[in-house]
N, C-alpha and C positions, 0 to 999 in steps of 0.2 A: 788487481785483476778486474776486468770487465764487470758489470752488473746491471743487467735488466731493468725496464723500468718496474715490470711486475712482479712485485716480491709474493704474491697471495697466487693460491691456483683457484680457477673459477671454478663452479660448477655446470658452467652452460652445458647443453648438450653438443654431441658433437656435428659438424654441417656437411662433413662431404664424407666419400668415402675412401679418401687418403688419411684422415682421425681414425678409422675405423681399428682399434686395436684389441677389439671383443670380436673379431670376427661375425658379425652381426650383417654384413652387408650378402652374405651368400644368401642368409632368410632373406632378407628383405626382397631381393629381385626373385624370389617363388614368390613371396605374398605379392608382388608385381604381376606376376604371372597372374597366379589367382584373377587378378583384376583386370587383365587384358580376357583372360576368358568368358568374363561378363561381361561385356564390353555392348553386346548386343543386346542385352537381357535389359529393360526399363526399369526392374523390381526393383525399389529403393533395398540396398545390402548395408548391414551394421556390421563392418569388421571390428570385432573388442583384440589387442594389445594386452595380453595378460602377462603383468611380472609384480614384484614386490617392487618397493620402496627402494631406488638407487640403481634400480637394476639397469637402468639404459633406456625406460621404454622411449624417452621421448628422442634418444640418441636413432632410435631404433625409426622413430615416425620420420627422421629428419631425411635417412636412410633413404625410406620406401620414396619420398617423397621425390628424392632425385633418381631414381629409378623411372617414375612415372610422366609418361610420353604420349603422345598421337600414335591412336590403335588404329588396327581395321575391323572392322567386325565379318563374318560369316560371310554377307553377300557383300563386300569387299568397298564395305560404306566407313567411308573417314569418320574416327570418331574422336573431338581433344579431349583433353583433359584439362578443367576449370579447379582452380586449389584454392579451396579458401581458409584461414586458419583461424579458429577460434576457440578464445582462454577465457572461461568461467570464472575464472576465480579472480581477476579483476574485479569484478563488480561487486556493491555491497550487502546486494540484496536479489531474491526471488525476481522479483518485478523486473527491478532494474535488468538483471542477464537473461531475460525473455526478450525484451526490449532491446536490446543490443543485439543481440543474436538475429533477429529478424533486420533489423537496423540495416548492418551491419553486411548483413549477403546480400540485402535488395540494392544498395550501392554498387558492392561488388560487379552485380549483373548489372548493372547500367552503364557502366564502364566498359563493356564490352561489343565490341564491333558484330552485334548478331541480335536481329531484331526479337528474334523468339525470346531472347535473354533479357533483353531492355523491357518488353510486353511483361515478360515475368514477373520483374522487380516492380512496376508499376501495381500487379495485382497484389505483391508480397506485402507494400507496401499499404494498400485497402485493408489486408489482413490484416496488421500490424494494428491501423487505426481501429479494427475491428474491435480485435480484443482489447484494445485499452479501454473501450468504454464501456467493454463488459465487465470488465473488473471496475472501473470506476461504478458502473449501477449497482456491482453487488456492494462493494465497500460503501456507497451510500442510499442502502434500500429505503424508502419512504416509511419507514413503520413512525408511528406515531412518538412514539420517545427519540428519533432523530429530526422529524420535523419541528417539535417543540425548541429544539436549542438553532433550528435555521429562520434567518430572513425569509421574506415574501417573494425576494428575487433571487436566492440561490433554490427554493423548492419550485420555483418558478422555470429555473434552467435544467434542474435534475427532470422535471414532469418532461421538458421536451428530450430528454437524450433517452429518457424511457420508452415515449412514444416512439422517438425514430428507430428504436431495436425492435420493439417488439416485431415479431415475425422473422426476424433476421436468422432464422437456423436455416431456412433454405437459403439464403443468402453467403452464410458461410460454405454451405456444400458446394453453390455455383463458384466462389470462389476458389476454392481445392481443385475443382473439374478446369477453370481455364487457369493455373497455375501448371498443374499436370499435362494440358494440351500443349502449352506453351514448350513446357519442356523436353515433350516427347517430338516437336517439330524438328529442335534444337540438333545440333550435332555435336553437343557436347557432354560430356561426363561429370559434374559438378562433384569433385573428392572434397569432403569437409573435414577435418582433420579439428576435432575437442581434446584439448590436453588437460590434466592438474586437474580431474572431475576428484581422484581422490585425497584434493587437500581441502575441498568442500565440506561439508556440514551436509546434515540428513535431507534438511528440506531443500537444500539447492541442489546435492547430486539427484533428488526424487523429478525435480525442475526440468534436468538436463535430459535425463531418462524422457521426460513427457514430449520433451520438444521432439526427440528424435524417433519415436515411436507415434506420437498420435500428433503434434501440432504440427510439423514440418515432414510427413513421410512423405517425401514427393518422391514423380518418378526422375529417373535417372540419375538419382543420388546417393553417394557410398559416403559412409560415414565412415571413419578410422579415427577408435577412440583408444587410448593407454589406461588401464587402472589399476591398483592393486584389487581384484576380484575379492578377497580376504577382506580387505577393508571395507568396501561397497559393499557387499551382503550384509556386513557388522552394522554398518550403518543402516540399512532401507529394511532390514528384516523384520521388522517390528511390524512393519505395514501391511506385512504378508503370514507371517508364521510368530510362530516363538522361538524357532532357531536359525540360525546364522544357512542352513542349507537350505529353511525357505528363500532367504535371499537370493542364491546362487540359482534357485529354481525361476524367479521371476527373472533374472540380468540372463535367462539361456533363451526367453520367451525376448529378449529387446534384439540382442546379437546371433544374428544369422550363420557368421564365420567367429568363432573363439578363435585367437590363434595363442599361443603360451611362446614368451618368448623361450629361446634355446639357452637351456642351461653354460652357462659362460665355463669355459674351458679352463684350467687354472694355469695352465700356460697363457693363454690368452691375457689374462689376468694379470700374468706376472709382467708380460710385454707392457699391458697399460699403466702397471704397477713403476717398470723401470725406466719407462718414457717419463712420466710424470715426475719421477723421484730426479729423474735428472736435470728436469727443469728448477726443481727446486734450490738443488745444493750448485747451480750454477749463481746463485741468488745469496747463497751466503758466506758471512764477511772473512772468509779466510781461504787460505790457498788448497783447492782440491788436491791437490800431490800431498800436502803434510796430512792428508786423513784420509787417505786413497783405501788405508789395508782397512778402516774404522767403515766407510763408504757399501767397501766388497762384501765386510759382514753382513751386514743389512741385508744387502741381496741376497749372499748364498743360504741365509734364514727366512726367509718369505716362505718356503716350502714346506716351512715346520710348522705356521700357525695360517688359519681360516681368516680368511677374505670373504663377508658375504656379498659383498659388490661393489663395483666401480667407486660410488660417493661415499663409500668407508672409507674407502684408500684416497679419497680427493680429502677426508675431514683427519684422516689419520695426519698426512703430509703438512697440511696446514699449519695442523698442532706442533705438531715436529722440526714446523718451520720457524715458529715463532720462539718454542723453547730454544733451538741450535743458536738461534740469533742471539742472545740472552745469555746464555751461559754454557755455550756449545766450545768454548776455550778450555772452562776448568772440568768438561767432562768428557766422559767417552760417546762420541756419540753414535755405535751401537746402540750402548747400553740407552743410553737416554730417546730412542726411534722406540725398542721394545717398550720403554717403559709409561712411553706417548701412547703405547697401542695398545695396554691394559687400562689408562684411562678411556679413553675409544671405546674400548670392549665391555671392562668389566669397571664400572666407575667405584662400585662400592670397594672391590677388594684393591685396589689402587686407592684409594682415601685412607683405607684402613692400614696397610703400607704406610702411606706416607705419614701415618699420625704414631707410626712404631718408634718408643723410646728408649733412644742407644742407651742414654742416662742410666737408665735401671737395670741393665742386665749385666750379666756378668762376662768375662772375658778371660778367659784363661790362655790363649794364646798371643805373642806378640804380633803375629798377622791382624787380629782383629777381623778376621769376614764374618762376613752377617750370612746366615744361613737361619737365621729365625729359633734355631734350635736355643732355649733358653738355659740350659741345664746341660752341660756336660758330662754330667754325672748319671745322667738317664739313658735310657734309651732312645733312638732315634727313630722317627720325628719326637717332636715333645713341644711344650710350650706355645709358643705362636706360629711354628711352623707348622704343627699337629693342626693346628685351627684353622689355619689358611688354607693346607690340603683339602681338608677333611666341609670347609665352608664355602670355598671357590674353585667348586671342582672342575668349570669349567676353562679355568685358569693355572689348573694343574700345572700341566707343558710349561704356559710362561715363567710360572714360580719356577718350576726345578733348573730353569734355563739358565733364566737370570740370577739366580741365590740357589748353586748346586749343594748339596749339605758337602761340608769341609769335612775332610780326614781328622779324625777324633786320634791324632796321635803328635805328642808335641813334640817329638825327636825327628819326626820325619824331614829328612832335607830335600826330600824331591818336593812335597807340600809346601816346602818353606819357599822354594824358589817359584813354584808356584803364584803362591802370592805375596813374592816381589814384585813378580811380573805384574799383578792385578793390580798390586797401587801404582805401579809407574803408567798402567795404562788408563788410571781415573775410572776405575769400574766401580758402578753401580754396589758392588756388594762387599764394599769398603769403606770402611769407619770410616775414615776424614774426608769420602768424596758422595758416604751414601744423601746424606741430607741436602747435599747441592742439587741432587736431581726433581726434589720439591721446594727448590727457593728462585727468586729472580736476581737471589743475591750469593752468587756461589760461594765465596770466601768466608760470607756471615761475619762476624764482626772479630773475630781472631787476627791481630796484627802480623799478617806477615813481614812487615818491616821489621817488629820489632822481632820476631824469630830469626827472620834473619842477619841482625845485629847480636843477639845473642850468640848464633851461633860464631858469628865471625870474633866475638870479643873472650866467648871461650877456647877457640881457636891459637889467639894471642895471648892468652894465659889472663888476661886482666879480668880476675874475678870480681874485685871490687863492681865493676861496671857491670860484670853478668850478671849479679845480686841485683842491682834496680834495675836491670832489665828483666829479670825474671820474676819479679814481685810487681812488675807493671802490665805482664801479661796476665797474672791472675789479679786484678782489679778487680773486674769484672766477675763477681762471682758466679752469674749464671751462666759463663760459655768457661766456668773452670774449666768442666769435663773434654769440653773443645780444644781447650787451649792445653791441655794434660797429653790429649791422645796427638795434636800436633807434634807436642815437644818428642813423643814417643816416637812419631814415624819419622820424624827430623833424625835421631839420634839412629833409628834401625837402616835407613838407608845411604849412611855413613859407610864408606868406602874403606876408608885409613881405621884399622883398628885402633890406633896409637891413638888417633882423634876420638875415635867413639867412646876408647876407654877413659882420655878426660873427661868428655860428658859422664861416664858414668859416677867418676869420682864427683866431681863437681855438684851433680844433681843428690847425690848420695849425703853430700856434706849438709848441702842447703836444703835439703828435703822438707824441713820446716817451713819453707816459705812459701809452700804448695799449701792450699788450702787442701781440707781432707773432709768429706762428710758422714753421710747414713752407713752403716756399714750394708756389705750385701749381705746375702742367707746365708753367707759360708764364711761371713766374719772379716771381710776384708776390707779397706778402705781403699781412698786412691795409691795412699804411700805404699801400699803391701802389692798392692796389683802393678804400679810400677816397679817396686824392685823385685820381684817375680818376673816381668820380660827382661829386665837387666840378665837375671840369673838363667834364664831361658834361650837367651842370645849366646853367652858365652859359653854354655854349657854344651854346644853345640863343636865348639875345639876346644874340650876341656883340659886338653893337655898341655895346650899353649896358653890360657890361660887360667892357669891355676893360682899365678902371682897375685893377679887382678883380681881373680875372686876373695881370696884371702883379703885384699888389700881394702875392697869394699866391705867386707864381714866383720872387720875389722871396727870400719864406722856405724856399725847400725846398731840400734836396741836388740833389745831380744826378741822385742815382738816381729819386727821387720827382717831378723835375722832367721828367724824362724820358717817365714814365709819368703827368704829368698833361698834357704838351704832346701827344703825340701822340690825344689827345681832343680837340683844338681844329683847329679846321675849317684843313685846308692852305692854301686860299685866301685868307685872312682877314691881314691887317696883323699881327695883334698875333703871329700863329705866328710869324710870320719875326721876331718881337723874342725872342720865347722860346727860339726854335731859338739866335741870337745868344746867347743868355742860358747857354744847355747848355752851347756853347764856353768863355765866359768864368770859367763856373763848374768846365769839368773840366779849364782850364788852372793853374789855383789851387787847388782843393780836393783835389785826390791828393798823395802824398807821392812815389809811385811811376809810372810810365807806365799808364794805364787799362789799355790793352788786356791788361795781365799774369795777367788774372783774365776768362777766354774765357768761364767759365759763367755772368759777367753779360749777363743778356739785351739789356742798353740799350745795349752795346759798341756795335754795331753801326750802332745808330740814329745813336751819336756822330758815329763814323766819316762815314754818310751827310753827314749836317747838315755836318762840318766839309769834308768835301770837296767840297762844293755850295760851301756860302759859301767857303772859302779854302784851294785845293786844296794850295798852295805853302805855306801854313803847316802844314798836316798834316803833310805828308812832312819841311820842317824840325824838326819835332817828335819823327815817326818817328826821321830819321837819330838824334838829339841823342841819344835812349834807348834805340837798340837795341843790343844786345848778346846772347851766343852762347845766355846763359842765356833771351832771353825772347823769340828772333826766332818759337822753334816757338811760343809762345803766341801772338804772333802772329797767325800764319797759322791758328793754333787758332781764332782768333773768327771763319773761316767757315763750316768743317762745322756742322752741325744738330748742336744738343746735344739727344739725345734722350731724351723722358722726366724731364728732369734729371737723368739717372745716368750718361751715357756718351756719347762725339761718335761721330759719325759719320766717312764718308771725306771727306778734301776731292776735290771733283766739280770736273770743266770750268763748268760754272755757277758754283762759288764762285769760278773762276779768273776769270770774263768781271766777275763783282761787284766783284771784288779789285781789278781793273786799272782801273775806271771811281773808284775812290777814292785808290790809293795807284800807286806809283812800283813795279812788281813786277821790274823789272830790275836793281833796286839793292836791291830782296829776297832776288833769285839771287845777285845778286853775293856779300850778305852769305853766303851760305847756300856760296857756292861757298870765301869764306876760313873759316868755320867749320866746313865738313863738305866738306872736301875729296876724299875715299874715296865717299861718296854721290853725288858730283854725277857722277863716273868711271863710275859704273853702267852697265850697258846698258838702252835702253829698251823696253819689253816691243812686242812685236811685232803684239799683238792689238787691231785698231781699239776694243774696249769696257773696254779694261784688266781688269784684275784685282779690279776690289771696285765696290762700290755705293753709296750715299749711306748705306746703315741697317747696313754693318758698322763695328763698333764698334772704334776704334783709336785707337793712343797716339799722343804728340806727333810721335815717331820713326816715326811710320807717315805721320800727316799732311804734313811735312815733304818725306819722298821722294815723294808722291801730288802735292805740290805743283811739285818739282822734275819729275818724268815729265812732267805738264800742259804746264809752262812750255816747258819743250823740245820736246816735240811740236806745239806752239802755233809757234815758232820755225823749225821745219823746214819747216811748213805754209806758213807765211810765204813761205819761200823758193822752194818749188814755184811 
């Protein structure tokens, strides 16, 4: 396709009034007006340009300026119009933009075919020299500590530029007086037009102000300046008051006509909005028709978020241009314009986004959308999305927009297709494509080659070769997690069941050769959190595959077995073979009694299953293993392990749990020949006891929490 040479949008203002797409040019020809009907009047007139930062003013001055023409005045006397344009903020200095500015017009008017104006510049130009040597006498006044460090011929030359001023104040007046005759002979209008006063510093907008108020107030002269008002008061008010309204009180004493630009239209807005945005995506490297529907989003959202003015939307597009260029292939590029306009807007909550770590949080659905919500288990908001609401409330809208919270239900298949759709469209709020949108490197270093060789050599059955191809993708151990949740959406948007279900067998086999790390707060690894979306996928047509689940339940431990059964629908046949399955496997595959190791999360689930299906075998299980050293462990697998660092108290609720699974009389008993001094205790007297489920206590603590329970349980009885 075609492509411009200018890939960047500028920020110039704009020069005629066919750019005009702020609708700015209707003001402009009234403040035109305005100025024809001074046309007569000599009185030097200060029109001030009032907007903020971006707002257009100087689009706005470019405007008035082609509007402005040969008037007539009242008694039907020609009058032109002389434009001169001068930018302060070139200069580096006070001095210097004095100097120029006088400079600068006295040429202007010499240039010009009209003797009163050449007359002028001639006098402008005495003035000019005037003041330079009034400032050169003050900058070197003869006091005694400056003539000690001069030669005999520089205080030599300063004595005579002394002498020659002295008396010079009437000499200045006559000067002002045949400057003002000159120009009131004149038939012309001299419009000065000062822009950028408010990218100056205190002492040079103070400068600007002087020239236009007391050094150059001649007649027949209209000034038209642009500033932010806000800014200029901030700056000059120190000179006048101690607040920022003293300013605005002196800048009402300089300009004659305030005018405020007109609040820009957000239609207007959007028109400048889509002119521009169109230049841009003419500009980048791929075919408009393949991102046309990605294009229209953009647009038909402009309406939802604030625009404070034109050069937002010129720095917004720019950014947007440069990322689309970069990585505008592997993304969606809605999503990556919104997420251009949060850094734009709100830079912190955009950093703090982009430094959010998929790594550590946990995932319970095969979709994987990020919605910030850390905790499924909670309440919604919670986590980092609680924080980002609650932190960047001005960013509220974009957050909810772009990371809507996800449907908290993992059966749902309207949800699921949901986001199918979202990974196939590269959205922002999807694990494999969220970190593309803060890299210049989308892909990051996960080989797609080699996935996609994998997949094709599991395909062709040759596992041999899918082994070192899937132990060559976790090399790399710190983009495991990357290369884990790839292998995941490879295998979810797998078409052929037939196909998906070898990956599943496959990946099920070799599971070992996934690296696994930190567990999360709910006791999972990688291996558990993968085969939970296996069991989460199929469970979704559990009737058609009930072979396949079996057939994978088959291959796993019990820990893994554990956390891919409790994914499968409780109702459903094939659970109640799984659940079967847990037992037989945790009867055989420990060396030791399960329950010895409390901070395994799936204890518990054991326990349940086994004492549903076969309550008399459990407890013959219990008796056969228990002993003095592992009765507290125990009892340990019912407090809350919290955080995975520490248990909690055992509670009358883990007592009522305890007693619906096991034999707890022949736990006292145990408890009563082993800790015979403890059971002798007295029991605390206060109906809510002594601790709470979240204080944090050892085996020897849960043990007597259990004993108190039990007893008080017992007494209760007897009442």
């Amino acid at each position: 396709m075609e492509v411009t040479n200018q890939h960047f949008l500028n920020d110039s203002a704009i020069q005629s009034t066919i750019e005009d797409k702020l609708n700015y040019n209707y003001f402009a020809e009234k403040v035109d007006l305005i100025i024809q009907k001074n046309i007569d009047n000599p009185e030097p007139l200060v029109v001030g340009i009032y907007g903020e930062w971006g707002e257009g003013k100087t689009s706005f001055l470019n405007l008035l300026n082609s509007h402005l023409g040969d008037y007539k005045g009242p008694r039907d006397v020609k009058k032109r119009i002389l434009r001169h344009f001068f930018n302060p903020w070139r200069y580096t200095n006070e001095d210097e933009m004095l100097y120029a500015f006088f400079n600068d017009l006295s040429k202007k008017l010499l240039l010009q075919n009209d003797s009163s104006l050449k007359k002028t510049a001639k006098h402008i130009s005495n003035l000019l020299g005037y003041i330079k040597e009034l400032k050169l006498s003050a900058k070197f006044g003869l006091s005694d500590t400056v003539t000690a460090t001069l030669t005999t011929d520089a205080i030599t030359i300063l004595k005579n530029i002394i002498d020659k001023l002295s008396g010079k104040k009437k000499g200045l007046e006559e000067l002002n007086m045949l400057i003002n005759s000159e120009l009131l002979k004149s038939n012309y209008k001299i419009v000065i037009f000062i822009d950028d006063i408010d990218r100056l510093d205190k002492d040079e907008i103070f400068t600007i102000l002087k020239i236009i108020k007391l050094n150059a107030n001649f007649k027949n002269i209209i000034y038209v300046v642009p500033l932010d008002i806000e800014h200029v008061a901030k700056a000059i008010h120190s000179r006048y008051g101690n607040e920022i309204k003293d300013g605005k009180k002196f800048l009402e004493k300089i300009f004659n006509i305030p005018i405020f630009l007109p609040r820009i239209e957000k239609e207007n807005l959007k028109v400048f909005f889509e002119t521009k945005f169109e230049e841009i995506i003419k500009n980048l490297p791929f075919e408009k028709e393949k991102r046309e529907n990605e294009y229209k989003d953009i647009l038909d959202a402009f309406n939802r978020f604030s625009f404070s003015s034109p050069r937002e939307i010129i720095r917004l597009l720019n950014s947007f241009y440069l990322s689309a260029f970069a990585i505008g292939e592997h993304v969606n590029l809605h999503d990556l314009f919104w997420i251009e306009y949060l850094k734009i807007s709100d830079e912190e909550c955009y950093d703090y986004i982009k430094k959010y770590n998929l790594n550590t949080q946990y995932f319970y659905e095969i979709e994987d959308i990020i919605d910030f919500n850390d905790d499924n288990h909670k309440n919604f908001p919670n986590g980092t999305r609680e924080y980002l609401l609650k932190t960047y409330t001005r960013s509220k809208s974009l957050l909810e927009y772009l990371f809507p919270e996800k449907q908290n239900n993992q059966f749902d298949l309207t949800q699921d297709s949901i986001n199918k759709k979202l990974k196939n469209e590269l959205r922002i709020n999807t694990y494999n494509h969220f970190e593309k949108y803060f890299s210049l490197n989308p892909i990051g270093k996960v080989s797609e080659k080699h996935l996609k060789n994998l997949e094709q050599k599991i395909v062709e059955k040759d596992f041999e070769q899918s082994k070192i191809l899937l132990k060559e993708l976790f090399k790399n151990n710190k983009l495991a997690h990357k290369t884990l949740y790839r292998i995941r959406d490879l295998i979810y948007h797998i078409e052929n069941t037939d196909i998906q279900n070898l990956f599943f067998l496959f990946i099920t086999e070799n599971i070992y050769l996934i690296p696994s790390f930190e567990k999360d707060m709910f006791g999972r690894d990688e291996h558990n959190k993968l085969i939970e979306s296996f069991a989460r996928t199929l469970n979704k047509d559990i009737n058609n595959n009930a072979d396949i689940i079996l057939e994978i339940a088959s291959k796993l431990n019990v820990e893994n077995l554990c956390f891919f059964t409790r994914k499968i629908d409780k109702n459903s046949p094939v659970r109640k073979e799984l659940e079967s399955l847990i037992i037989e496997k945790t009867k055989t595959e420990f060396s030791f009694p399960f329950y010895e190791k409390p901070e395994v999360p799936y204890n518990k689930m054991i326990m349940q299953i086994w004492g549903e299906l076969n309550p008399q075998e459990l407890n013959n299980y219990i008796k056969k293993t228990i002993n003095k050293n592992n009765i507290g462990n125990l009892i340990r697998n019912f407090p809350t392990f919290w955080d995975s660092s520490y248990f909690g108290s055992f509670t009358s609720e883990n007592l009522k749990f305890m007693k619906k699974l096991i034999n707890i009389d022949f736990i006292y008993q145990k408890l009563k020949e082993y800790y015979p001094e403890i059971i002798d205790e007295k029991i605390p007297q206060d109906e809510k006891m002594k601790w709470s489920d979240r204080d944090q206590s050892s085996i020897m603590d849960n043990i007597k929490q259990f004993i108190t329970l039990y007893k008080r349980d017992n007494e209760s009885k007897k009442l």
